[in-house]
C-alpha positions in Angstrom: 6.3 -6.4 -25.5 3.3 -5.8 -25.5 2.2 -8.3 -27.8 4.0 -11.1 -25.9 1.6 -10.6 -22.9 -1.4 -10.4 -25.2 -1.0 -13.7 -25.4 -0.6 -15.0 -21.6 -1.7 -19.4 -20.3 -2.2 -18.7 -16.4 -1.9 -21.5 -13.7 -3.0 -20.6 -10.5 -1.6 -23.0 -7.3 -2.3 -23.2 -3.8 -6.0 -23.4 -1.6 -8.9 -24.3 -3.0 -11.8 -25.2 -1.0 -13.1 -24.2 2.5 -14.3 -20.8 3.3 -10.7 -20.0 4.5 -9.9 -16.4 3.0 -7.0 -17.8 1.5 -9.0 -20.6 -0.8 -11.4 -17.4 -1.3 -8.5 -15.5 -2.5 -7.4 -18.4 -5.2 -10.9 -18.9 -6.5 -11.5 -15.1 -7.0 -8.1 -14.8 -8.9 -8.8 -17.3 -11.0 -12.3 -16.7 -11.9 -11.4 -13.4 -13.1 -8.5 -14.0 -15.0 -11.2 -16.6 -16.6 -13.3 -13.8 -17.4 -10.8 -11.2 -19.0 -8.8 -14.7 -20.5 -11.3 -17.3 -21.4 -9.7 -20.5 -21.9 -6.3 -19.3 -20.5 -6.7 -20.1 -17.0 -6.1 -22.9 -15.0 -6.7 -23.7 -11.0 -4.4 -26.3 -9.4 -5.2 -28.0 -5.6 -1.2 -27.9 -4.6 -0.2 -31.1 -3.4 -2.1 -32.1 -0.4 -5.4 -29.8 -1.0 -8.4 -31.2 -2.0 -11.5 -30.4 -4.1 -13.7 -31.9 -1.7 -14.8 -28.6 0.4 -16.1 -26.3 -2.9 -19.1 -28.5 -3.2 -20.1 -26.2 -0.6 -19.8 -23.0 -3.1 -22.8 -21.8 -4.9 -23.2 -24.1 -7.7 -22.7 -21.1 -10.4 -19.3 -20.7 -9.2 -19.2 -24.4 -8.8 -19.4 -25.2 -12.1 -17.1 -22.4 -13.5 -14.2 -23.5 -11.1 -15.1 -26.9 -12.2 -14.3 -26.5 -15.7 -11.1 -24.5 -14.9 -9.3 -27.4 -12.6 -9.3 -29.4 -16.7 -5.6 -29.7 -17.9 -5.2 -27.1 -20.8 -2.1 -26.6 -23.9 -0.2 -24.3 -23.5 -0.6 -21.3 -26.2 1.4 -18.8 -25.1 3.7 -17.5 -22.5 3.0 -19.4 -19.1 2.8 -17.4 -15.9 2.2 -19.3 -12.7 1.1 -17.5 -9.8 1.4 -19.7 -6.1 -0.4 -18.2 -3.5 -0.7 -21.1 -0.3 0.2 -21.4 2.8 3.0 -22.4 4.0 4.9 -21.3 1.3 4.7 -23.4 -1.8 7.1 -23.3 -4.6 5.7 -24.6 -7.6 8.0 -27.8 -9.3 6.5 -26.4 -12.7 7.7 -22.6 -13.1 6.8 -21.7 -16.4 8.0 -18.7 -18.1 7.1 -16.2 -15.4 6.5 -17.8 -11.7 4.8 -15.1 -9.4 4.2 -15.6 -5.5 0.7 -13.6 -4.1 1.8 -13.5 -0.8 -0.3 -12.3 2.8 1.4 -11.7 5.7 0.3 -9.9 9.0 3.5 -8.7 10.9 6.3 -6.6 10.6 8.7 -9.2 9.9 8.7 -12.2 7.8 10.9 -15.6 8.6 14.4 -15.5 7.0 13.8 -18.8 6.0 10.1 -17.4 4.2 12.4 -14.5 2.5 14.5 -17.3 1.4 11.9 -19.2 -0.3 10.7 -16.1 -2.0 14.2 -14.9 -3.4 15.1 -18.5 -4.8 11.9 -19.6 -6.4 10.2 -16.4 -8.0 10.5 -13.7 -10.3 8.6 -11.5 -8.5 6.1 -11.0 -5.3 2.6 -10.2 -5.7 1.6 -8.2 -2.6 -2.2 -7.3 -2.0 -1.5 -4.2 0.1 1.0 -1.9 1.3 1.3 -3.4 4.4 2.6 -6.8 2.5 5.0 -5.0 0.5 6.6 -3.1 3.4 7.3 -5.9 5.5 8.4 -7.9 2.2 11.1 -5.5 1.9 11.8 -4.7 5.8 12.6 -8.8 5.8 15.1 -8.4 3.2 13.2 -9.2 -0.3 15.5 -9.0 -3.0 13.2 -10.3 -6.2 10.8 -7.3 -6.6 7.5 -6.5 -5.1 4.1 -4.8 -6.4 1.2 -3.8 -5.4 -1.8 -5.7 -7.4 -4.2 -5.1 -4.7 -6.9 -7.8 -4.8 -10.2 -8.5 -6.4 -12.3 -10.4 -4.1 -16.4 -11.4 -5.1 -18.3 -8.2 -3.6 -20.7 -8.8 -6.0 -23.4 -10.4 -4.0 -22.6 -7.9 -1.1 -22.8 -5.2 -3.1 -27.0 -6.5 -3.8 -27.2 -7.5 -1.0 -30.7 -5.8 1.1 -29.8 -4.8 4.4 -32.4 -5.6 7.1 -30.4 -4.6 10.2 -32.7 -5.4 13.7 -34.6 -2.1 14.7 -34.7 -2.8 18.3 -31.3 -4.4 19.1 -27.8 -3.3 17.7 -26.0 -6.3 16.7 -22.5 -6.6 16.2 -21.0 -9.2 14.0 -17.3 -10.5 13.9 -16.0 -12.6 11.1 -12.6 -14.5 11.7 -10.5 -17.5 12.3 -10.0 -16.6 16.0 -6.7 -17.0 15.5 -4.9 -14.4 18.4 -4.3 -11.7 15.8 -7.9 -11.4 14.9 -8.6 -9.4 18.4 -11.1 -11.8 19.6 -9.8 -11.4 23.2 -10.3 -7.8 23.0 -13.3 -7.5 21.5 -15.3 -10.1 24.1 -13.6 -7.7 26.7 -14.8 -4.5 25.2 -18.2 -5.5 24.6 -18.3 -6.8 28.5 -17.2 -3.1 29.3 -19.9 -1.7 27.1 -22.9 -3.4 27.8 -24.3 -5.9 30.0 -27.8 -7.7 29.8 -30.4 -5.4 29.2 -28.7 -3.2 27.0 -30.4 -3.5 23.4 -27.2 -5.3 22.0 -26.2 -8.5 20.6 -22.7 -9.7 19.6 -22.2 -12.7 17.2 -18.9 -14.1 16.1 -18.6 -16.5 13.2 -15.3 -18.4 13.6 -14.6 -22.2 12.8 -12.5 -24.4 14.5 -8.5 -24.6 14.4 -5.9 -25.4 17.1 -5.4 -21.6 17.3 -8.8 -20.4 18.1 -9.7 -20.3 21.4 -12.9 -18.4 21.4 -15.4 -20.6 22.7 -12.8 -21.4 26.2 -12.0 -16.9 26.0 -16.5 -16.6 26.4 -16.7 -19.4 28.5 -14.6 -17.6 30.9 -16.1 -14.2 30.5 -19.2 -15.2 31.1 -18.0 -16.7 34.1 -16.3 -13.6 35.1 -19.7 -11.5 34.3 -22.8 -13.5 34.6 -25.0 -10.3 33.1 -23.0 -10.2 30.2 -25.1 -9.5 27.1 -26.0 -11.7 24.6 -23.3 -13.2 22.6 -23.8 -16.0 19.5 -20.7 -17.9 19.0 -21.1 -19.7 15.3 -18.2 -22.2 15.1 -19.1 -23.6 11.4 -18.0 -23.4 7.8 -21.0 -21.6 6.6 -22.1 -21.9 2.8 -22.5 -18.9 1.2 -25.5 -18.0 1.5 -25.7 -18.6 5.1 -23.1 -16.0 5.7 -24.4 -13.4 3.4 -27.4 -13.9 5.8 -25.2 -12.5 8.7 -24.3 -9.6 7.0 -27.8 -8.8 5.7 -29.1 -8.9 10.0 -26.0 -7.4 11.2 -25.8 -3.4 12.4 -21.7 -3.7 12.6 -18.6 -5.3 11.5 -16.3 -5.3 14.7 -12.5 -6.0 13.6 -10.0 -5.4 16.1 -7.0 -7.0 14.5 -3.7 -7.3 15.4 -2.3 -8.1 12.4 -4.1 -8.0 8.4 -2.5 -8.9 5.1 -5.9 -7.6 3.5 -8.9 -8.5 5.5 -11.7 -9.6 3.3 -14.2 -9.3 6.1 -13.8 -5.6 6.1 -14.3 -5.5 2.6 -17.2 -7.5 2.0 -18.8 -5.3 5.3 -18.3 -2.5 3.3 -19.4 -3.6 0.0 -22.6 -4.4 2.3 -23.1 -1.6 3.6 -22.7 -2.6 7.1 -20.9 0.0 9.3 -16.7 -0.8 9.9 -15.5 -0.6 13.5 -11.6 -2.0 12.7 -7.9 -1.3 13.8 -6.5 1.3 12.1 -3.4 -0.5 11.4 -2.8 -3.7 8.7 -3.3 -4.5 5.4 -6.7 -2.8 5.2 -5.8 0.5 5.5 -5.1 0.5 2.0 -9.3 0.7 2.4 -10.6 1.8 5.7 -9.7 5.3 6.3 -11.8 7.7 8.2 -13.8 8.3 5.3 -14.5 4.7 5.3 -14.6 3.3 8.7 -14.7 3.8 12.6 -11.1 3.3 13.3 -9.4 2.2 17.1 -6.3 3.5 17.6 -3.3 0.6 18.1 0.3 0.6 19.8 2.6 -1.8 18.4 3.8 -4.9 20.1 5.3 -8.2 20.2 3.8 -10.8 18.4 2.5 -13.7 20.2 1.3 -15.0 17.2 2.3 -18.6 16.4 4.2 -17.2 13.3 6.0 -14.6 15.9 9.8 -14.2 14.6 12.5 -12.4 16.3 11.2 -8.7 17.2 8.2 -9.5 14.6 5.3 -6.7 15.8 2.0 -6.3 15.2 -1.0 -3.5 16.7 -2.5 -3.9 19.5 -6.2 -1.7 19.4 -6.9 0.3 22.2 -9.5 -1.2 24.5 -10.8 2.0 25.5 -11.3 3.4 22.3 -13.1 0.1 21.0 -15.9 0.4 23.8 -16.2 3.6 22.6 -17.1 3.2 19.4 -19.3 0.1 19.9 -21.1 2.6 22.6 -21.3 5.1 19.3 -22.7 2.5 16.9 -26.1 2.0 19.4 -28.5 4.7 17.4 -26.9 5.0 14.6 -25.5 9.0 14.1 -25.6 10.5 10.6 -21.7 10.6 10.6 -22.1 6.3 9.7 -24.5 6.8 7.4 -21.8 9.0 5.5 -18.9 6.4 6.1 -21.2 3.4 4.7 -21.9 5.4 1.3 -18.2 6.0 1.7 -17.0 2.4 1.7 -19.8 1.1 -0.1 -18.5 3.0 -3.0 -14.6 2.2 -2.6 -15.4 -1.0 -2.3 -17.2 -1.2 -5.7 -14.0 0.1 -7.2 -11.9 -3.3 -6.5 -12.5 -5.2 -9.7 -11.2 -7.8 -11.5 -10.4 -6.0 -14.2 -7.7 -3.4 -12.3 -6.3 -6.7 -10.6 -5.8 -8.7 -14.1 -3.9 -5.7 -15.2 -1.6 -4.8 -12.5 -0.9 -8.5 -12.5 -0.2 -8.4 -16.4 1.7 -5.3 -16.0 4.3 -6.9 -13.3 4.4 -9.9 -16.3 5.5 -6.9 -18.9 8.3 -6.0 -16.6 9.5 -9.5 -15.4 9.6 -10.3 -19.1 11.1 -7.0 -20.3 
């Protein structure tokens, strides 16, 4: 068999542009099955996405994705890989059709598991977490775990230049309820308070989910000496955000719910220190070793996904304020957990990803 997937065309559907993880996701996927497959690879927009929003993307990157959205003839065997949201089957199998799918909770939508067991051959699932609840729901096509190969390169060079005199904590997200946003505005009001050599910025973007900028509004409200806090609500090129991480003495990530959680990685690549829930997708990655982990209790959702007795973690407040509290100075224990994560997250490359993917094609073919 072995000389049938030697010889693989890829299609790649689903998000595209934005800064949303899951365009990030596509882009990444594609660009390094480009790099292992030259000429074998093609990105699709599915119906409804638009090209528009990578104009925005570093014009290296630009110009590779460019040349990769170009109909190309088939050579070999076609595998087609849909990763989108909702759920999109493509109308175009190919010989091997392959769903990469993220999903936060303990249970998926019947309806979702449907989808899944008509249209595919197999599930691509980026972390345990994924796979778990893929099965719980009642998957019946298999599942594997490819893990994920997102661009850590420029976070990897990046040259940290943290503030000496103030701690800053940064939060990446969509705001949506899962992320912890609500939580983490509380626990920093319990931690600090103008004065205190802090500084909290969040980089969300807008979406009928987020409430952010109403949660702060009514903190600050609530405690008029709360200390500073930058709310960024922007789709930030990438070099902008890159700048964030480069100024920024934490990643705070108190989610209630991760299929993966690509902020967490690229903090880590970074070398910026990981306070993060210690349940969800990421866990795969942030261990002990790796990061400053807040204990969680599980829960009903009340996430706009939520299906019936769907859970996800909810972090401990108490233990969050504590470990912000810990992060002010700096103990020698971080420094150990940053050259930690820095190196584990060196370790996700394209290269494991393309063949993990390639050997789920050996088995759906075999």
């Amino acid at each position: 068999m072995s000389h049938v997937t030697s010889d693989l065309d890829f299609r790649i559907f689903g998000h595209v542009g934005g800064s949303y993880s899951l365009a990030a996701v596509n882009r990444d996927l594609a660009l390094a099955l480009a790099a292992m497959r030259p000429g074998r690879v093609r990105l699709q927009s599915a119906p409804g996405g638009s090209w528009r929003e990578w104009l925005r993307l570093p014009p290296g990157q630009r110009r590779a994705l460019w040349s990769l959205r170009l109909p190309r003839r088939r050579r070999g065997v076609e595998v087609t890989i849909s990763q989108h949201y909702p759920l999109y089957v493509p109308e175009r199998r190919g010989d091997v059709c392959l769903a990469l799918f993220f999903w936060e909770e303990s249970r998926i939508p019947p309806a979702t598991i449907a989808q899944l067991n008509a249209g595919f051959d197999a599930v691509l699932a980026p972390t345990r977490f994924v796979a778990a609840a893929l099965e719980r729901s009642g998957l019946e096509v298999p599942v594997h775990v490819v893990g994920l190969a997102p661009d850590l390169e420029p976070f990897l060079c990046l040259e940290r230049t943290p503030p000496t005199q103030v701690t800053r904590f940064l939060h990446v997200s969509s705001g949506f309820p899962r992320k912890g946003v609500d939580v983490l505005l509380r626990a920093y009001a319990a931690a600090f308070r103008q004065g205190d050599p802090v500084e909290l910025v969040i980089k969300t973007f807008p979406n009928p989910h987020n409430h952010t900028a109403n949660q702060l509004a009514s903190l600050r409200a609530l405690v008029p000496d709360l200390a500073p806090v930058r709310l960024i609500e922007a789709d930030l090129p990438r070099a902008a955000l890159l700048e964030l991480y480069r100024h920024a003495s934490a990643m705070v990530l108190p989610a209630r719910g991760e299929g993966f959680n690509l902020p967490a990685a690229e903090a880590m690549a970074a070398g910026v220190p990981v306070i993060v829930s210690a349940m969800g997708g990421h866990a795969d990655f942030c261990t002990e070793q790796t990061a400053r982990l807040i204990g969680c209790r599980l829960a009903l959702s009340r996430s706009h996904l939520a299906g019936d007795a769907s859970l996800w973690a909810e972090p401990d407040l108490g233990q969050l304020v504590q470990a912000m509290r810990e992060m002010v100075g700096h103990g020698p224990e971080i420094a150990a957990r940053v050259a930690q994560a820095r190196n584990v997250a060196a370790q996700m490359s394209a290269a494991r990803l393309v063949a993990r993917i390639e050997a789920v094609v050996r088995i759906v073919l075999s």
